[in-house]
C-alpha positions as CSV (number, residue, x, y, z in Angstrom):
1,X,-11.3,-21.1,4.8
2,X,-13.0,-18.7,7.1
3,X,-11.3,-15.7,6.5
4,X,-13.4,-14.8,3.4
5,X,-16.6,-15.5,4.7
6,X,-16.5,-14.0,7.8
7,X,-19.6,-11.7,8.4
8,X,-17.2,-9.5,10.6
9,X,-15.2,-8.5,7.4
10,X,-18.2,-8.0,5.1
11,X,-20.0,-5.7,7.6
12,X,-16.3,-4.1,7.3
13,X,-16.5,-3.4,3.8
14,X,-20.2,-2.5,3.0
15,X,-19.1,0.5,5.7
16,X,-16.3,1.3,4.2
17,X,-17.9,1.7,0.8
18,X,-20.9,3.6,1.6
19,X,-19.4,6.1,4.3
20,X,-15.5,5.7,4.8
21,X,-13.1,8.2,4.1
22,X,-10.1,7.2,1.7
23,X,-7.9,6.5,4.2
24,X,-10.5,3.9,5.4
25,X,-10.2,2.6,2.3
26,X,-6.9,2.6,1.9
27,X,-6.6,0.3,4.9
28,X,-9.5,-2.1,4.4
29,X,-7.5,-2.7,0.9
30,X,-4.1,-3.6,2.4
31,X,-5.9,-5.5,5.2
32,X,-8.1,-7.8,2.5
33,X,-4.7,-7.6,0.4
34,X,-2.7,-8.9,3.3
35,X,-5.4,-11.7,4.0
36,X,-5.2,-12.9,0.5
37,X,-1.2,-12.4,-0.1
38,X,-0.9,-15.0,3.0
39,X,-3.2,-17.5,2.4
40,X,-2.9,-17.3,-1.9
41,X,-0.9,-20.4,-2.6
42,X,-4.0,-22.6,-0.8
43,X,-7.0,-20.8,-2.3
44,X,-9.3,-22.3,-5.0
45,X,-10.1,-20.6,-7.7
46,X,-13.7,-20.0,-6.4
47,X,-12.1,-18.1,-3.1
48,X,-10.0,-16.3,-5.1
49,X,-13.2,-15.0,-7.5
50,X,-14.9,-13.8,-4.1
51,X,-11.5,-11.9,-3.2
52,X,-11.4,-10.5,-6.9
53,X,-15.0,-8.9,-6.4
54,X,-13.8,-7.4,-3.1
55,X,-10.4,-5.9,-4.1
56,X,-12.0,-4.6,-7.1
57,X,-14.6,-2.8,-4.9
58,X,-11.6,-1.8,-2.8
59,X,-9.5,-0.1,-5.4
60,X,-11.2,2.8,-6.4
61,X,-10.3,6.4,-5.1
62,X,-7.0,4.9,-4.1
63,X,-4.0,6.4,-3.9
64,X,-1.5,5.8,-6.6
65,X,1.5,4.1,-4.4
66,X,-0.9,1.9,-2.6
67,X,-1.6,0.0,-5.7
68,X,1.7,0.6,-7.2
69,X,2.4,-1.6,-4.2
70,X,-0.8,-4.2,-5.1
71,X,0.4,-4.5,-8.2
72,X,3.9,-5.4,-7.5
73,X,2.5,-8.0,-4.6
74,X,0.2,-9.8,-6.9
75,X,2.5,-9.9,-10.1
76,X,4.4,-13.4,-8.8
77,X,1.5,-15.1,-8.4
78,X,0.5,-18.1,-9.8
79,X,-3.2,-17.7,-9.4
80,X,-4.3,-14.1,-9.4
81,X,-7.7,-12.2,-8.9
82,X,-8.2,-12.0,-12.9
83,X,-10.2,-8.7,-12.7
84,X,-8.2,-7.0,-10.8
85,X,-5.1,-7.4,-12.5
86,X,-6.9,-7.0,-15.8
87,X,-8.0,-3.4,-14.1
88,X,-4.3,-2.6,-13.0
89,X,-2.8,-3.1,-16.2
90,X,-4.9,-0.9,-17.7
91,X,-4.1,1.8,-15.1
92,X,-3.3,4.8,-16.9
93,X,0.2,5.3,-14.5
94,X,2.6,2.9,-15.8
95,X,3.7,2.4,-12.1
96,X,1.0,0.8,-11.5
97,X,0.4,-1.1,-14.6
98,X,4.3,-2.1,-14.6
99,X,4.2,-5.3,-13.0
100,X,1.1,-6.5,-13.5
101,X,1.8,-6.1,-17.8
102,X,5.5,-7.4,-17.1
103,X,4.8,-10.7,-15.4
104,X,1.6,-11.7,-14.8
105,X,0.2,-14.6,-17.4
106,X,-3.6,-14.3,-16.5
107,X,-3.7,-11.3,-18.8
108,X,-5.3,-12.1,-22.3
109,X,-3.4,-11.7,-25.3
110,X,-6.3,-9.6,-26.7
111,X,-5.8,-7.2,-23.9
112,X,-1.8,-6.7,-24.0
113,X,-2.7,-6.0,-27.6
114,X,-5.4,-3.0,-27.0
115,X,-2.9,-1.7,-24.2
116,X,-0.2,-1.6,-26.6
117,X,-2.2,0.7,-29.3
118,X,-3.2,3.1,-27.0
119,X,-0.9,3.5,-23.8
120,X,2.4,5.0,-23.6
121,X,6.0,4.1,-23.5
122,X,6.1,3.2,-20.1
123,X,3.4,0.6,-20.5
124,X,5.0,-0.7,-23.5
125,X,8.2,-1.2,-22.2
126,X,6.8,-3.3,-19.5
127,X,5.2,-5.3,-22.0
128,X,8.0,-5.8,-24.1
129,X,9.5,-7.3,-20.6
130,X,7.5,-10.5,-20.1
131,X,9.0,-13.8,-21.1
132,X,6.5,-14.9,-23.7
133,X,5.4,-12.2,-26.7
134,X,3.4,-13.4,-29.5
135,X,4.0,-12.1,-32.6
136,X,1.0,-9.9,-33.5
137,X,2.5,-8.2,-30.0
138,X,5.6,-7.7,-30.8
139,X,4.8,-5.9,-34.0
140,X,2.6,-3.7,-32.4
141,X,5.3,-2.6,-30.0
142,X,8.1,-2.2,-32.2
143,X,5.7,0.5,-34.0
144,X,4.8,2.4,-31.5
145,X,7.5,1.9,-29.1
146,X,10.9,4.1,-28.4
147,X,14.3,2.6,-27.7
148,X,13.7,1.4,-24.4
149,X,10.7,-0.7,-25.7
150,X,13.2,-1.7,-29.4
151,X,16.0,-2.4,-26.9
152,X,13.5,-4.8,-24.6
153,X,12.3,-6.6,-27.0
154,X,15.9,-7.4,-29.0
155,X,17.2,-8.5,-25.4
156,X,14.1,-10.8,-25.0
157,X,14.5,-14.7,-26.0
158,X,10.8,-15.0,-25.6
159,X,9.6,-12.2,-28.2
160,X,8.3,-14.1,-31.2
161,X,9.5,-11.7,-34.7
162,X,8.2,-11.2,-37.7
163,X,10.4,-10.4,-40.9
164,X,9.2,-7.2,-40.8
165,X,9.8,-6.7,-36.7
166,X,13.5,-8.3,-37.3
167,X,13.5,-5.4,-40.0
168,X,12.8,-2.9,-38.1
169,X,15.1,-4.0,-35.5
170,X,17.7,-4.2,-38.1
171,X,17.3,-0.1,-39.0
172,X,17.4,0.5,-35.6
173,X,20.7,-1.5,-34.6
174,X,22.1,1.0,-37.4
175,X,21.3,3.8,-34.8
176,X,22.0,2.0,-31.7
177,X,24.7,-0.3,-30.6
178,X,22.6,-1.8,-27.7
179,X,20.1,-3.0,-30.0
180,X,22.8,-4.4,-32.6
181,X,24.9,-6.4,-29.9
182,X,21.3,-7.6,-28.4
183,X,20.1,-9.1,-32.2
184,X,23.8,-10.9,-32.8
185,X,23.1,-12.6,-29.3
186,X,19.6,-14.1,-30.3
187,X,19.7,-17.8,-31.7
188,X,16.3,-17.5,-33.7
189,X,18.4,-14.8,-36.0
190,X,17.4,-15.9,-39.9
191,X,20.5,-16.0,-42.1
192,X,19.2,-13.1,-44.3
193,X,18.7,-10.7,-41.1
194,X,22.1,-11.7,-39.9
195,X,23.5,-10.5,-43.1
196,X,21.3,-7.4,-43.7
197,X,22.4,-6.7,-39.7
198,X,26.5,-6.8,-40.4
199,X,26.6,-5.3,-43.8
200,X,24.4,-2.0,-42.5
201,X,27.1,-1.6,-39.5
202,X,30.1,0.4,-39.4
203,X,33.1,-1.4,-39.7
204,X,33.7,-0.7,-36.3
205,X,30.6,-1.8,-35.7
206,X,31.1,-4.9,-37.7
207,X,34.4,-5.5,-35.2
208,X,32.3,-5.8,-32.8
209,X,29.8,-7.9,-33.5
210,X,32.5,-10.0,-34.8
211,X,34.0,-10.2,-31.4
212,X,30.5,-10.7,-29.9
213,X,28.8,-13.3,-32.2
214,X,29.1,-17.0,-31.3
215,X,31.6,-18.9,-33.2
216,X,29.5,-20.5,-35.3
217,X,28.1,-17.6,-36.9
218,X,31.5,-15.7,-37.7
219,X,32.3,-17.3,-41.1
220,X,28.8,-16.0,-41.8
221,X,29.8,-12.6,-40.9
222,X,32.9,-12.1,-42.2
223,X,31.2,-12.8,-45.3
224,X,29.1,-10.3,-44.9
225,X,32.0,-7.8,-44.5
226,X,33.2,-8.9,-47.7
227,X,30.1,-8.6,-49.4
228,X,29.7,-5.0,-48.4
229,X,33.3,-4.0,-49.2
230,X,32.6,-5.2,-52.6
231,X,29.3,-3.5,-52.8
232,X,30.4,-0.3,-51.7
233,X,32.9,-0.2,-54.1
234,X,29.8,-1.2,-57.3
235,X,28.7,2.2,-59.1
236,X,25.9,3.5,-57.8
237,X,22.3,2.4,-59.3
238,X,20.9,4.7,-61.6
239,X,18.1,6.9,-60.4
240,X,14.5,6.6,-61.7
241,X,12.7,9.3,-62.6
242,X,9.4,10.1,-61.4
243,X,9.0,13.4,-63.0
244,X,6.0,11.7,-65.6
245,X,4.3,9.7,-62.5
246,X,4.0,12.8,-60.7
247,X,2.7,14.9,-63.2
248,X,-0.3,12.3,-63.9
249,X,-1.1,11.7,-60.4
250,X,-1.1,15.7,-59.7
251,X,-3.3,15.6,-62.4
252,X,-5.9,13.3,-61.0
253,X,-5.6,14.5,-57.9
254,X,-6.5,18.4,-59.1
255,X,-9.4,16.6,-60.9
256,X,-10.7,14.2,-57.6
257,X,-10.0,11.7,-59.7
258,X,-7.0,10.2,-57.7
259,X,-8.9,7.1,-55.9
260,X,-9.0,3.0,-55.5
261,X,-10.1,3.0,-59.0
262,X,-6.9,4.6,-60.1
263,X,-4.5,3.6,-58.4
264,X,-5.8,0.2,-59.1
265,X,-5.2,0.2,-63.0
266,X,-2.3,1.5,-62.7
267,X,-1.0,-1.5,-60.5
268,X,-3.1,-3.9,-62.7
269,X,-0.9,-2.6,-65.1
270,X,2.4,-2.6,-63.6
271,X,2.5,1.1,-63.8
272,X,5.1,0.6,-60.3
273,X,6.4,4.9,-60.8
274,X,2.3,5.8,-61.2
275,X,1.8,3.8,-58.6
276,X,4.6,4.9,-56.0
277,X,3.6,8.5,-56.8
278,X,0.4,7.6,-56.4
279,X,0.9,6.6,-53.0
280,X,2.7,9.1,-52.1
281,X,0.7,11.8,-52.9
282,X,-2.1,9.9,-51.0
283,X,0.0,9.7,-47.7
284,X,1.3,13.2,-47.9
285,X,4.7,10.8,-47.8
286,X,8.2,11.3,-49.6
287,X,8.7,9.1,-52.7
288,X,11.8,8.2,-51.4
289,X,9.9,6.5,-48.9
290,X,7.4,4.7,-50.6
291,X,9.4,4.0,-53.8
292,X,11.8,0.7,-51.9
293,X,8.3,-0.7,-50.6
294,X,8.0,-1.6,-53.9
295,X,10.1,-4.1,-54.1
296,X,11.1,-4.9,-50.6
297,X,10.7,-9.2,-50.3
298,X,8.7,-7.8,-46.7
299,X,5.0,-6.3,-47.7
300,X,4.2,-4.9,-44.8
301,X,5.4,-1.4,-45.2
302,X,3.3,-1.3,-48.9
303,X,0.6,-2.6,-46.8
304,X,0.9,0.0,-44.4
305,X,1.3,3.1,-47.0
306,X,-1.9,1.8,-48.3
307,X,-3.7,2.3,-45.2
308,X,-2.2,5.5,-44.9
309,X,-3.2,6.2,-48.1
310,X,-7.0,5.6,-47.5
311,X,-7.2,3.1,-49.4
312,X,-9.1,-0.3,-49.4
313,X,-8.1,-3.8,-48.7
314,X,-8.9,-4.9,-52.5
315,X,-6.7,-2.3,-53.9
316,X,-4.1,-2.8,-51.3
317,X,-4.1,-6.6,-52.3
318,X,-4.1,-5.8,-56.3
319,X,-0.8,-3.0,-55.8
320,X,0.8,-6.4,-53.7
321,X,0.4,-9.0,-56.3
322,X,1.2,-7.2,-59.1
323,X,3.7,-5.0,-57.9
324,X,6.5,-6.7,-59.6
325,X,6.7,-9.0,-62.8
326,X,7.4,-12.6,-61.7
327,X,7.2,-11.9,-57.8
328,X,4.0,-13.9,-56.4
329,X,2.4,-13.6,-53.0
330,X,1.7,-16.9,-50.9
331,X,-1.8,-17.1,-49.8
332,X,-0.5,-17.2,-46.0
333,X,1.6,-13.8,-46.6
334,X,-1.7,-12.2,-48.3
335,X,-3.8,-13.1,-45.5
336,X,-1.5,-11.7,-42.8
337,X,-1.2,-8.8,-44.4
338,X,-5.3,-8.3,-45.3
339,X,-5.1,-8.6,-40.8
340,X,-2.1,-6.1,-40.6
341,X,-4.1,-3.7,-42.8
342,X,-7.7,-4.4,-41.3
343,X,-6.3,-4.1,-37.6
344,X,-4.3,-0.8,-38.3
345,X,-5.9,2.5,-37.1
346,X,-5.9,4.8,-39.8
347,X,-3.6,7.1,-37.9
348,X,-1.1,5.2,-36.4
349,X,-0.4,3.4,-40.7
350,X,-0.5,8.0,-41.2
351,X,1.8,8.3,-38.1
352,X,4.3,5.8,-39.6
353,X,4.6,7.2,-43.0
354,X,5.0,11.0,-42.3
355,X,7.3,10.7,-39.5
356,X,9.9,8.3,-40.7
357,X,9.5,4.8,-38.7
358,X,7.8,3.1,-41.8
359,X,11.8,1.9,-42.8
360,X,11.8,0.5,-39.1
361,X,8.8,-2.0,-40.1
362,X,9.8,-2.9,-43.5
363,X,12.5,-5.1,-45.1
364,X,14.1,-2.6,-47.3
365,X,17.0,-3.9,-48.5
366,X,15.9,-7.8,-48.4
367,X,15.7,-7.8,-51.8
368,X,19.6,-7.1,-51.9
369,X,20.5,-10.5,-50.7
């Protein structure tokens, strides 16, 4: 190739770098764009390094829709300038970002990740668009993420869940229809989420989905409708009283006394109301949030109101594994969740709690089937 090496071009550039105006620069980047959009699909991976160091150079002080357009040009490519795009998707106008975050694979899994804690909904939703979405991911985004994003990522074959993400789908399809008819139309649907999904729908809902599910599945459902019925019909649970709890908690709190130590013994103990007001005097949360955490078959929401509660991994680990007589926690579960709660800014596990999307990460009302 002579293109790239051509002293002509490089004389070009240094010029434009040191002395052009923008719309200098704005040229010599869609005229070194153009050169390597044409010749791409024969370039090494060397050639394409050297154009990645030039583009780069190229980019900054550009105007927005010139790499709005980059972006969209480079997206399809099978071998891309890796620093470049890794520098687009990280543009802070989601224009920009869109199509490099929505289909390009050279983009690390690591990165996607970062972009998803800190951008906004358009960069999530373009994430929650690409055809492959690991797991860790797809949490991430179903926290943080509106309905666009929680629609996306139901539509999307290639988003890998977690019980917890199918959980928090499942709240959400209670809110919106899109997301409902999206999960009854996935084939990697568990069983249990399939039933959680039909007997938390309306019963028009539940016609729908009927209609909508493939046949298989329908005996399954219609099940499910029965089950409900029948449950709806059950008197009402009686309702605990945490009048005590929160007495002794206020009381250690007043006293500065309300801490890992604490709240530890009290889940050494099985003290679950001490221990559910403990938390939610820590997280400045409801008790009527914290209190089904407790015995949700799904950890992640405790382990998130422990973050949000400030406190540390061992006493997060002791309020799991003793939180309920007979339950155990596999050593796999344990360890995920130790990553969940050591990769969880303080603020976003605060975030979740106070304003309400802790039930959309948590199996609730897995323990009912």
């Amino acid at each position: 190739m002579t293109v790239i090496a051509s002293s002509d071009l490089i004389a070009k550039l240094d010029h434009v770098l040191k002395a052009g105006s923008a719309d200098l620069r704005t040229r010599m980047l869609q005229e070194v764009a153009g050169l390597f959009l044409d010749d791409a699909h024969r370039l090494s991976a060397h050639q394409v390094e050297m154009f990645d160091g030039i583009l780069i150079r190229l980019t900054d002080d550009v105007e927005l829709r010139t790499l709005t357009t980059l972006s969209r040009s480079l997206a399809d490519l099978h071998l891309v300038p890796r620093e470049l795009a890794r520098r687009l998707a990280n543009h802070d106008d989601a224009d920009v970002a869109a199509p490099i975050l929505r289909k390009c694979d050279c983009i690390p899994d690591a990165d996607l990740i970062d972009i998803a804690w800190m951008r906004a909904e358009g960069h999530l939703c373009a994430i929650a668009g690409r055809k492959a979405i690991n797991a860790e991911l797809a949490d991430i985004l179903l926290l943080r993420g509106d309905g666009n994003v929680l629609r996306a990522l139901a539509r999307n074959p290639g988003a890998e869940m977690t019980s917890a993400g199918l959980a928090m789908l499942v709240d959400a399809a209670e809110r919106d229809d899109d997301i409902a008819d999206a999960l009854i139309s996935r084939s990697d649907l568990p069983h249990r989420v399939l039933v959680d999904l039909v007997m938390r729908s309306t019963p028009r809902q539940q016609a729908r989905l009927l209609k909508l599910a493939r046949p298989e599945l329908r005996d399954t459902i219609r099940a499910a409708i029965d089950a409900g019925a029948a449950r709806a019909s059950a008197s009402p649970p009686a309702t605990i009283d945490y009048a005590e709890a929160r007495a002794k908690v206020m009381a250690l709190n007043n006293t500065g006394q309300l801490n890992d130590s604490s709240v530890n013994r009290f889940a050494i103990r099985q003290e679950v109301r001490n221990v559910v007001a403990a938390l939610a005097q820590l997280a400045s949360a409801p008790i009527e949030t914290i209190a089904p955490l407790m015995e949700a078959v799904d950890i992640s929401g405790l382990v998130i109101a422990c973050r949000a509660s400030r406190l540390n991994w061992n006493t997060t680990a002791t309020i799991v594994s003793y939180r309920m007589a007979g339950r155990t926690v596999a050593p796999d579960d344990l360890e995920r969740a130790r990553q969940l709660f050591e990769g969880l800014p303080l603020s976003n596990a605060q975030r979740t709690i106070r304003f309400g999307s802790l039930s959309d990460l948590t199996a609730k009302r897995a323990q009912a089937m």
